[in-house]
N, C-alpha and C positions, 0 to 999 in steps of 0.2 A: 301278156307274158306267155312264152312257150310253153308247153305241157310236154315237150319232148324233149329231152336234151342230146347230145352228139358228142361224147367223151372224146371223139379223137376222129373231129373231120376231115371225111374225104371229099373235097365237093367233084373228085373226077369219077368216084364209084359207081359203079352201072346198076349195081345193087345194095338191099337194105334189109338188116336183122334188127325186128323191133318187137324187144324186150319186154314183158310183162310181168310185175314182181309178186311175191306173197304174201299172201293176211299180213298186216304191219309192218311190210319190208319196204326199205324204198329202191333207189337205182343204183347205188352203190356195189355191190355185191355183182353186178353184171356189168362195170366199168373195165374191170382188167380183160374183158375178153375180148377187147376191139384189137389185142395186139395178134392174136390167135385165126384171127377171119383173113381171109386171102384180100391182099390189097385192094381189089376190084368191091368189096364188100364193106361197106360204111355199118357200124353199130350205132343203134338209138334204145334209147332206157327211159320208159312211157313213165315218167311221174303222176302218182295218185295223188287226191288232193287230202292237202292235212302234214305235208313233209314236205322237206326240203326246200326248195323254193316256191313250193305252194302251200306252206306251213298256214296261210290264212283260208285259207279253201275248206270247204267242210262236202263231204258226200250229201248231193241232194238229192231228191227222188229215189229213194231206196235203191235194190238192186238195179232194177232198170233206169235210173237217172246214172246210176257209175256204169254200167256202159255205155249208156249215151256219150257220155264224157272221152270216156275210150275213142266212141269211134266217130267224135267231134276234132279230138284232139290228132287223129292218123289219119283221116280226110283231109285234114287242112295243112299237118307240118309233114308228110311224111309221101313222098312221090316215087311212084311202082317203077319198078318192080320193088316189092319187098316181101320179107313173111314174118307173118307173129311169130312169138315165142312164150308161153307162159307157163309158169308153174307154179303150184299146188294152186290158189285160188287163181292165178293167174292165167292158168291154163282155160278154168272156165271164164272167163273174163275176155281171153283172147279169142276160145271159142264163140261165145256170144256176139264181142264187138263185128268177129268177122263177117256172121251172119244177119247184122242191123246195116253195117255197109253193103251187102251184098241186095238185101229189102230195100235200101235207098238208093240202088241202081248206082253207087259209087263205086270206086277202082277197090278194090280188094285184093289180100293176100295172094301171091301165086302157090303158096301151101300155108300151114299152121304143123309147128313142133311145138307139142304137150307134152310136160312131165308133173307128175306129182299127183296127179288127180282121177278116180275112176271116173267112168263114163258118167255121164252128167244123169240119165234116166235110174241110176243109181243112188242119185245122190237126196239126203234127205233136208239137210237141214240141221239135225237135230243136233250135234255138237256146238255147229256154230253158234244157232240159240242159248246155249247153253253156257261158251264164253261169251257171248254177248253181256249175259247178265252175270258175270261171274265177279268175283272181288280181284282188287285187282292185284293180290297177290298171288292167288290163283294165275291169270292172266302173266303174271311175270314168269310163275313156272311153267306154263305152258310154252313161252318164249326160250326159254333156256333149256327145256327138253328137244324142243324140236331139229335145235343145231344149225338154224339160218340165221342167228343175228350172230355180228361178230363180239369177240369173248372185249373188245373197247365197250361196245355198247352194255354187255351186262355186265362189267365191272362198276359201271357210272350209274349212282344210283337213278340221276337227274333224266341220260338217255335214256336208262330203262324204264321209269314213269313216262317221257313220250311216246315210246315204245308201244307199251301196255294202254294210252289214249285209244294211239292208229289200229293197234289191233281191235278194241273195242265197236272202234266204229267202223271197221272195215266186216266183223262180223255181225253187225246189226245187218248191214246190207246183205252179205255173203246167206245168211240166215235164211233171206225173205226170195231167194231162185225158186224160180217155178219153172221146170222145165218142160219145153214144147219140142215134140218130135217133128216136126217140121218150122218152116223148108230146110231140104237138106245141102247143106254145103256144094258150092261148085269147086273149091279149094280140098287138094289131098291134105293128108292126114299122119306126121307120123309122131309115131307114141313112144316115148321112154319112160318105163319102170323100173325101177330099184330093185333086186333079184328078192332083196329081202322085205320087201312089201309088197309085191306085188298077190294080187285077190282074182277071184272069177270078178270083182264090181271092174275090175280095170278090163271086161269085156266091153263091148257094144260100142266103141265110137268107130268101128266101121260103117254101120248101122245108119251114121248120121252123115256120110260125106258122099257124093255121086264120085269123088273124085277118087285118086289112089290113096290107099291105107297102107303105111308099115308100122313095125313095131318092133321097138329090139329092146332087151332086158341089159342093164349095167351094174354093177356092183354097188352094192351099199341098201341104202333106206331110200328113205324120202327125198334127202338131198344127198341122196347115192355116196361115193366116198369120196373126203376131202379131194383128193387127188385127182377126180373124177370131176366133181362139181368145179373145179378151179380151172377144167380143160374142156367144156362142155362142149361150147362149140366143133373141137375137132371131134364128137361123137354125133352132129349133127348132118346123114346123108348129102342135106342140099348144098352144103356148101366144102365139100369135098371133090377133084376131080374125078375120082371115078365113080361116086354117086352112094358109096361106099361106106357105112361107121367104122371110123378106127377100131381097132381091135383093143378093150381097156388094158391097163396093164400097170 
């Protein structure tokens, strides 16, 4: 079975935006943006296992088996040019995958778009341990504050206990990153924060890439504003004619 899916294939597209989701989230929520991407540009939405059509799949080998999985899964379904995309845990996920392919001498990203996430040499751990072991009604409100699942899924009590599973075991993994400053990325870099979250931790992923860095700030939080999040891709440089982020508004 695929691990990739293609909401809305182009098989003549020259390029490819492949999708990375957040702690418990699946690929839903990055379906409607394939109408957004310039016809030339095919959208792919990387499923984790534990949902959706891999509802039987369980994360093996802690964090480093779920990127293996990553970058098992975009070596084998997903043909370059393309670039990650990931956000909050995804980001690191997409960072990681891209530098295990890049170790395995496979075709890699021609860039990586991160949001949601400080720089990984930043990052501890310590939350995610923290809902790892949390009840899981905890876990629910952590769901329902953070504003990435849709208000169907937390209205049902049934989707919000699967919900609260994936999260669980997405942060046992998430938990156990041990970050290595090298090697450094042969893939540029560019970074979107939330104007209203963003920290000095969301420094240093320059740091880790030979290739080019930007970085532009958008409105909102985490998952920036409704409005925002629902149009992401047209604030995404690479796939804009003139190289450009939309102005938000």
């Amino acid at each position: 079975m695929n691990r990739i899916a293609r909401p809305q294939p182009r098989p003549w597209a020259a390029r490819r935006l492949v999708c990375m989701g957040f702690a418990g989230g699946g690929t839903v929520g990055f379906r409607p943006w394939a109408r957004l991407l310039p016809l030339e540009v095919e959208l792919r939405t990387l499923c984790y296992p534990g949902r959706e059509y891999r509802y039987a799949d369980e994360i093996t080998g802690g964090w480093d088996g779920f990127v293996a999985d990553c970058a098992d899964a975009v070596a084998t379904e997903v043909r370059a040019p393309y670039v990650l995309y990931g956000h909050s845990m995804g980001a690191l996920l997409a960072f990681e995958t891209a530098r295990l392919l890049q170790e395995r001498g496979a075709q890699g990203p021609e860039s990586l778009i991160l949001s949601g996430h400080i720089a990984p040499q930043h990052w501890t751990g310590v939350r995610s341990a923290k809902l790892a072991t949390a009840s899981d009604e905890e876990l629910a409100a952590s769901l329902e504050e953070g504003g990435g699942l849709p208000q169907s899924v937390v209205d049902d009590p049934d989707l919000l206990a699967m919900a609260v599973d994936l999260l669980r075991m997405d942060m046992e993994a998430y938990a156990a990153y041990e970050f290595r400053r090298e090697p450094r990325l042969r893939a540029g870099i560019h970074l979107m924060v939330g104007e209203d979250e963003v920290t000095p931790a969301h420094d240093g992923w320059e740091e880790l890439t030979e290739g080019p860095f930007t970085r532009s700030l958008l409105p909102g939080g985490h998952f920036f504003t409704p409005r925002v999040w629902g149009q992401l891709p047209r604030h995404m440089p690479a796939f804009l004619p003139d190289g450009a982020a939309e102005l938000a508004g």
